[in-house]
N, C-alpha and C positions, 0 to 999 in steps of 0.2 A: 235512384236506380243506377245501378251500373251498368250501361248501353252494352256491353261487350266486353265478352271472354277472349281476348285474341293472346294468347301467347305467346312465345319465337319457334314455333315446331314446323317441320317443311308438311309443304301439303301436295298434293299426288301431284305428279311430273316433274317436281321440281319447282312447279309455280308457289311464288309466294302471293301471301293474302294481300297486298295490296295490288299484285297484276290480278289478280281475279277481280278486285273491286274494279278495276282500272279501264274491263272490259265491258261496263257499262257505263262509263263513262261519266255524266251529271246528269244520266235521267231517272226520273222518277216514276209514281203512276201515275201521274198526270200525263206526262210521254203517252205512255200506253195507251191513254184512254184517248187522244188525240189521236193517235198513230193514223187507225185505220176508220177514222171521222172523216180525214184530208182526205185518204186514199181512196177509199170506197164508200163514199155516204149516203147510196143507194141502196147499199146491198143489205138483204136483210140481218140483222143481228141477233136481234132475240126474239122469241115465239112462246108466247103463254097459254098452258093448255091445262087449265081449270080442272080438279075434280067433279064442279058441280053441275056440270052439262053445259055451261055457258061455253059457246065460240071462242076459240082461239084467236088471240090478236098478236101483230105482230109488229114490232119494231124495228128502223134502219140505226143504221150505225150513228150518223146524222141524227135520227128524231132522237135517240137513247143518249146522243151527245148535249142536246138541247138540254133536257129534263135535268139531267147530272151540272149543269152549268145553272140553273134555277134554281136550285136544290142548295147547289153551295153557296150560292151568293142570300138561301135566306137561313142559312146557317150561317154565317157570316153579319147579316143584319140583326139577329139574335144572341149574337155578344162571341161565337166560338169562335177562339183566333189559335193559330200554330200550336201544338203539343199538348192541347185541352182533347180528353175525352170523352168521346159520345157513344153512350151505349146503345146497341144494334141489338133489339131482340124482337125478330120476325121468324114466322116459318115463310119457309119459299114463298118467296112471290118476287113480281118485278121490283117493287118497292123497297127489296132488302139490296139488290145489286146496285139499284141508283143512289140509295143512301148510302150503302159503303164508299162507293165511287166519289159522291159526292164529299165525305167528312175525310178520307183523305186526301183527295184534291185541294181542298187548301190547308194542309198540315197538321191537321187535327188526327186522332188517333181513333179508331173505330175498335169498340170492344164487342167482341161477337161473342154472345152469352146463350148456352142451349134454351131453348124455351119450354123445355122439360125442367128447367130449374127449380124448386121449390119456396117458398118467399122467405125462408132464411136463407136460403144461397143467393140470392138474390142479395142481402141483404148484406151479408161478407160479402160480395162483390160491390156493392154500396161504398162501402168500410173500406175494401181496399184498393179498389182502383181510385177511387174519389172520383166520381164522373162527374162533368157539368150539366150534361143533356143526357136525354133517352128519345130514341127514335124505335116505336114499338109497336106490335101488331095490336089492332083495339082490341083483342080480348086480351090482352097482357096491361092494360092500363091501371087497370083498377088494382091488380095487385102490386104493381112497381110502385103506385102512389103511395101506396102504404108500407111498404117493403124496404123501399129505396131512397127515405126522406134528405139524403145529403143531396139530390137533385136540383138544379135552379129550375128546372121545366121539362116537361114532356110533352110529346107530339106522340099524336095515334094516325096509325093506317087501316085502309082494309084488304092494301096488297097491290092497287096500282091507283090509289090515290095522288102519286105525284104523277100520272100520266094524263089526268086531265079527269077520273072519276069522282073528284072531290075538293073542291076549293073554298069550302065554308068549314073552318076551326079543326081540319084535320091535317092531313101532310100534304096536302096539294095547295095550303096556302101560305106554305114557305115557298112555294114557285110564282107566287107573282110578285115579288118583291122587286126584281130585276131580271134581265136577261142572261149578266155573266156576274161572276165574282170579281172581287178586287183582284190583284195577283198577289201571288206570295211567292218567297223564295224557301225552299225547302232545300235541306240537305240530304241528298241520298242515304245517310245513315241514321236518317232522325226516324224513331217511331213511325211504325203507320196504322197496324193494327194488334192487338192484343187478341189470345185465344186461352179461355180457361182451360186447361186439362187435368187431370186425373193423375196424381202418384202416390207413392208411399206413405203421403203425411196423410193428415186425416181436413186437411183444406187442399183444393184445387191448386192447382200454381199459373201462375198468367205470362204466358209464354209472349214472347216482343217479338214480332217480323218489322225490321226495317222494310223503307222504299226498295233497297235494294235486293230483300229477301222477297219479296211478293213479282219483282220481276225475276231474281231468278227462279223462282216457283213457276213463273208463267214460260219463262223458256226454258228450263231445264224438264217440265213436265210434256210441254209439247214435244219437245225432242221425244222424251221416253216411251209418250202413246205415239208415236209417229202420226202428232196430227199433222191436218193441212188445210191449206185454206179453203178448200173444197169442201171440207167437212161439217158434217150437221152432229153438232153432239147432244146428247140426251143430258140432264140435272135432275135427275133425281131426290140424290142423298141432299140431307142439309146444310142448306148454303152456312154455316153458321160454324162447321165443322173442315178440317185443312183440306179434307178428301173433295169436295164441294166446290169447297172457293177457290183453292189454290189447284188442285190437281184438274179440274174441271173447268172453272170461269177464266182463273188466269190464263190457264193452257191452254183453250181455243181462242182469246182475247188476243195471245203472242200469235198467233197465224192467220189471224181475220176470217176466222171461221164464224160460222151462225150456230146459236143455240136454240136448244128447247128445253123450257125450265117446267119441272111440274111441280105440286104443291107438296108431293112427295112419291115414294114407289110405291105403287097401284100393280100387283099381279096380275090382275084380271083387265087394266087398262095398257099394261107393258106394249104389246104387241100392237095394237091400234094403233098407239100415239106413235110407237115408232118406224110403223108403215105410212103414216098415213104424212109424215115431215119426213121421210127416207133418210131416217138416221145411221150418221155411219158410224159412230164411236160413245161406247156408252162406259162409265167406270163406275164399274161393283164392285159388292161387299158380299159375302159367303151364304149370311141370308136371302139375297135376292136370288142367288144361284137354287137356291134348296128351292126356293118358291117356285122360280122358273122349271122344274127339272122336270116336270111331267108335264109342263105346257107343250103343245104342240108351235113346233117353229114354222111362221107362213114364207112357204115360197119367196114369196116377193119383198122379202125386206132387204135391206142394204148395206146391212154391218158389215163393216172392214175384220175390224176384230174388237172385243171387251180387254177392258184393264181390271183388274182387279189383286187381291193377295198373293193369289198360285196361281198356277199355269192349270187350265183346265182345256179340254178339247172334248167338241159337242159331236163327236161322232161324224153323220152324214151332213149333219145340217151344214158344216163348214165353217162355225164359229167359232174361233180359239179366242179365248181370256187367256193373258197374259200376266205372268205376273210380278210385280214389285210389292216393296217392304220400304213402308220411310212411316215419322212420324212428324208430327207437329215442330218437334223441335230441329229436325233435320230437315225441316222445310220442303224438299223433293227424297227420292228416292232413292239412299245408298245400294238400292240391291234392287235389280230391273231385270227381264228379259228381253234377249235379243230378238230383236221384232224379225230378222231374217232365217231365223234356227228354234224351231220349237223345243223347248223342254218338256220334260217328263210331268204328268200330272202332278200337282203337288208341290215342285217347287215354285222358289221365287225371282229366281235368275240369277243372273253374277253380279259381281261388282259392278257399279255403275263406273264408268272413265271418269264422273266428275267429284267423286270422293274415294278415298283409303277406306277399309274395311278391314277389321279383323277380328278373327274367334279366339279366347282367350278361355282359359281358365281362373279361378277364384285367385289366383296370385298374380291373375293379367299375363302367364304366358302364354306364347299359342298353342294350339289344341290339334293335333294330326288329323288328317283326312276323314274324315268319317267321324272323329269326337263331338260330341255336343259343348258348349263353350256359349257365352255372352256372348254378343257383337257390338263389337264397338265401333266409332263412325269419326275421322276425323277429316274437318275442313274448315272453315273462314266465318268466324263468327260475324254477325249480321250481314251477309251473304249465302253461302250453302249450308251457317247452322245458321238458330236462332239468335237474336242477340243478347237472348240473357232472360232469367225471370225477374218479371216486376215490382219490384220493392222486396228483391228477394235473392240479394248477394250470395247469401251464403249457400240456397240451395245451388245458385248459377256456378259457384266455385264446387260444391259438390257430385253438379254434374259431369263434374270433368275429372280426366288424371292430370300428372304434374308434368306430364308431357304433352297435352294436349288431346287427348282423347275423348269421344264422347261416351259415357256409357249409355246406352239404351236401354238396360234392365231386358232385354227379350235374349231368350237362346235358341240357338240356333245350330245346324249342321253343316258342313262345305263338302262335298263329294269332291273326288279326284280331278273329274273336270269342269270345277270350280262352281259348281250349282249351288244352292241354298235352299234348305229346306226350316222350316218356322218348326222349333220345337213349345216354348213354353215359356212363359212372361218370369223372370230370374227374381220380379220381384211380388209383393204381395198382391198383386194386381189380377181384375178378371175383364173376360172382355165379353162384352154382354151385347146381341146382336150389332155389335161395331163400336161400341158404346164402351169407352175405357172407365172402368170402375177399381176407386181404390178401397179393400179391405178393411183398410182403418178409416178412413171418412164413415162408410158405415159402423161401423164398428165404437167408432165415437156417439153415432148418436142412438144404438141401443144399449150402449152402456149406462143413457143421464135416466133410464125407465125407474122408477124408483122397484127392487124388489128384483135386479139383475143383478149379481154377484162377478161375473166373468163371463165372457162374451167370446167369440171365433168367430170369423165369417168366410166361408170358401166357396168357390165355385163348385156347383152339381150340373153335371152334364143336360144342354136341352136341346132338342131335335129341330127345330126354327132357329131359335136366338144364339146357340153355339155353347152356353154357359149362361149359367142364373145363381145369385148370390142365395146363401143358403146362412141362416146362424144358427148357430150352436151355442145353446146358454147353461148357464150355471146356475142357479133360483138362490136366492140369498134367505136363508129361513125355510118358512111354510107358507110362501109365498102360493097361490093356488095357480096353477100351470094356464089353465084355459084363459083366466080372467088376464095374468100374464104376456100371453100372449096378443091379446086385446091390446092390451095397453102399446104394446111395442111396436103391433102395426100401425095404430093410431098414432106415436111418435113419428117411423119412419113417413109416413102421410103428410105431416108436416114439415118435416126437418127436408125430406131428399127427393131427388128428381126419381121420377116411378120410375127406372131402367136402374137404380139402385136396392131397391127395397126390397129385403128379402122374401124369397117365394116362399119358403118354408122356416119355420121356427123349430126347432130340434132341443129338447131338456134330455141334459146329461148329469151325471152325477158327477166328472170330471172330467177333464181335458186331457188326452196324452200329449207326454212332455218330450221332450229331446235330452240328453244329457247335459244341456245346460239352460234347462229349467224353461225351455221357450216350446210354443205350444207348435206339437208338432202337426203343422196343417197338412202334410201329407196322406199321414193315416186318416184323417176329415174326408179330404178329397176320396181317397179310393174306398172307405167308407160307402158315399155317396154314387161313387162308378157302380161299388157291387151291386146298390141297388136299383140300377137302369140295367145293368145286365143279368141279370136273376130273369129267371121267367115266370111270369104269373101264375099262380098259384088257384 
């Protein structure tokens, strides 16, 4: 792999990438995860607040530093040494924070894999990451055993089995093997964790955060929510996604703030769990806004303010969501709101001070005030961008221009006084209740149906999730439509994670083209608008 894209191109202020790197000096997350252990190892850290009626328990800086210190040392005694990785496939629970902490703590690389994955994505991630270990939720076991055979071993949790809930043959007996790890010497730009994401191809691509991208995540995101060490933040979304881990765990972790982590978002438990731990800062997604919208806000809660995509304002209640725009591969936020001056509903804020931004058109020039245009993002690769995809030169060189640019594939607008508003993803991409989904990944696997001719797949507008994949097929023969369609759900059921799989199956007799012969998804899409805005008949 090629660690990093760095080319000679100046980066905003005049700072060059290695005074950026230079300003963290030789630490790592292990740094971090120390920092506020010395400092405050009293104070509470983290707070588990179970969907299943079970109490709330809670952790110090100190005990949470223990368990991560157990953890590595029997990873470690289990053969993983420096730049081997271990796959991470948990939903929320404490167990996924400790084991991340733990596998890069001593140099090893944590690959966080959604657990909506399907056992042939699983499978390609097998293939291409080459992992040595999996550390996984017990109901994901039985399918990685068989899914995932390039494995030397797997370990099961039930979510806080390294806490002391389980010490016979599950992950709480990699914590008796010793009390601390050996030490290692890591270099701030070596690997720490991988994240699979969603693009144009028709496989995932596995995005690389150095040591130094996960702490600028962690202090570049604090900055941005204006946390502080006062702060109680809520975790919601999943840890397993950059929104989660890095905008959330890292970002309160950089200010010695406490958390509260739940199993996931609960509408009906939102408000309890965040009166009842007086949470001050929580980071949404569009669906949680839609869910919340007719909820009644109690009096007594304590938010500062919500982060989320756009700027929204709750009326009386006093709650403004803020908004920024960053992805996986730009690590924090090129486009924030200024936490002292509200924007207008809708947008996403200006430029952030710690990267260059610009809207461009199809030939990469810039786009006037009010034009729609790409946005593109440039700054210091493994640092404030990614350091490259995984066994995947070429796309890492593809994602850039020859000047150093990043494209982002999303378009955008700038208003006169330099606002941002999100128009629409520039490439074939849909985004499914937060959930980046690529056209041609599905697209790939309703094509192998035996009795498919040609295939489409476009997003159709949905009143929850935002967008949901839709295909549009071509019948090869006399193919029988109904039986068809059987077949192709029963495909997607196996090949793709459900936040992929198309809601609706659509036979056409053919595809409209473009003038050069490429199927034009536009006329699909509005197609599919007219019929959410038609009225019922």
């Amino acid at each position: 792999m090629n660690p990093a894209v760095a080319p000679p191109y100046p980066i905003v202020g005049g700072t060059d990438g290695d005074g950026i790197r230079a300003s963290f000096g030789d630490r790592t997350v292990p740094w971090l995860l120390d920092r506020y252990r010395t400092a405050v190892p009293d104070k509470v850290f983290l707070t588990w607040e179970p969907h299943t009626g079970v109490a709330a328990r809670s952790w110090t800086y100190e005990e949470f530093g223990i368990v991560v210190d157990r953890l590595a040392a029997g990873l470690q005694a289990r053969g993983i040494t420096p730049g081997e990785r271990v796959v991470l496939l948990m939903d929320n629970c404490p167990d996924f924070l400790a084991c991340w902490s733990a596998i890069v703590s001593i140099g090893a690389v944590a690959v966080c894999l959604n657990t909506r994955s399907s056992a042939d994505e699983l499978t390609y991630f097998d293939e291409h990451a080459t992992p040595r270990a999996a550390l996984v939720g017990a109901g994901f076991a039985e399918t990685v055993a068989t899914a995932m055979p390039g494995l030397s071993w797997t370990v099961s949790s039930t979510g806080t089995d390294a806490f002391g809930d389980s010490r016979d043959g599950a992950l709480g007996e990699l914590t008796t093997v010793a009390e601390t790890p050996t030490p290692v010497s890591i270099d701030p730009m070596a690997p720490a964790t991988i994240q699979y994401t969603s693009g144009t191809t028709a496989r995932p691509k596995a995005v690389v955060w150095t040591h130094t991208n996960c702490l600028w995540a962690a202090r570049t995101n604090a900055a941005h929510a204006g946390l502080r060490s006062d702060d109680t933040g809520l975790i919601t979304l999943p840890l397993f996604h950059t929104n989660a881990l890095g905008y959330s765990f890292l970002g309160l972790l950089w200010v010695g703030a406490s958390i509260v982590l739940t199993p996931g978002f609960s509408v009906s438990r939102f408000w309890d769990v965040s009166v009842r731990h007086g949470c001050t800062w929580v980071s949404v997604v569009s669906f949680m806004l839609r869910a919340l919208v007719d909820r009644p806000v109690p009096d007594e809660h304590t938010y500062r303010h919500w982060s989320g995509s756009a700027a929204v304002s709750w009326g009386p209640t006093g709650i403004r969501t803020t908004g920024w725009f960053g992805m996986t591969e730009t690590v924090s936020h090129p486009v924030v709101s200024e936490l002292a001056h509200p924007d207008p509903d809708g947008t996403m804020g200006v430029q952030a001070p710690e990267y260059a931004v610009a809207v461009v058109d199809e030939d990469g020039r810039p786009v006037p005030p009010g034009a729609v245009g790409e946005l593109w993002v440039r700054g210091v690769a493994g640092v404030s961008l990614f350091a490259g995809y995984y066994r995947n030169d070429e796309a890492t060189r593809d994602a850039f221009t020859e000047s150093g640019w990043f494209r982002t594939g999303d378009r955008v607008c700038q208003d006169r006084t330099g606002r941002f508003r999100y128009v629409e993803r520039a490439k074939d991409m849909l985004k499914v209740g937060g959930e980046n989904v690529a056209a041609a990944e599905v697209e790939r696997v309703v094509a192998t149906v035996p009795g498919v001719r040609e295939v489409a797949v476009v997003a159709a507008p949905d009143r929850m999730l935002g967008e949901v994949p839709v295909a549009f097929v071509i019948v090869a023969g006399s193919e029988d439509e109904s039986r068809l369609a059987s077949d192709i759900d029963a495909m997607c059921v196996r090949m793709l994670a459900d936040f992929k799989r198309p809601r609706r199956v659509l036979f056409v007799d053919e595809l409209p083209r473009s003038t050069l012969n490429k199927i034009a998804k536009a006329r699909l899409r509005a197609r599919l608008a007219d019929e959410v805005e038609a009225p019922a008949r």
